[in-house]
N, C-alpha and C positions, 0 to 999 in steps of 0.2 A: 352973153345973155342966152337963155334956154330955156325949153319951157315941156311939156308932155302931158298928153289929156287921156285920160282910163276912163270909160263910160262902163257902166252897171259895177260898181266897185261894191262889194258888200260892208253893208255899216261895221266898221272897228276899228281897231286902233292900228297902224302902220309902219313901219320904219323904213322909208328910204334910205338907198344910201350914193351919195352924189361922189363921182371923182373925176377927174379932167388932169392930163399930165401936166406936172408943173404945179400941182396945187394937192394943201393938204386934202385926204379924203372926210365928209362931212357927213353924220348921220342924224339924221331929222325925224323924230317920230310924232305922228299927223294922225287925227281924230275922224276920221269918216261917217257920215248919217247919211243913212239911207234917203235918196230923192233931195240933199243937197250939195247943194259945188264947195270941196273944200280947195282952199288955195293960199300957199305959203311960198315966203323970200328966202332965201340960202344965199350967202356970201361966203365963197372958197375960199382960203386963205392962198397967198402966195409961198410956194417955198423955195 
């Protein structure tokens, strides 16, 4: 479990992208509004 916080991020649209050894890499793309907390779940796969 992991987690990371960005303050003043500007509103848009984002793609993370998540990898940890041992697990496939995972790209998430996430919606950003200005003045609110956006917040999302990712499950790495095992390889």
């Amino acid at each position: 479990m992991g987690g990371f916080n960005i303050k003043s991020l500007p509103t848009g649209t984002y793609r993370v992208m998540l990898k940890k050894a041992g697990y496939a890499d995972l790209i998430v793309t996430e919606s950003v509004n200005d003045g609110e907390m956006t917040a999302f779940n990712a499950n790495l796969e095992k390889i």
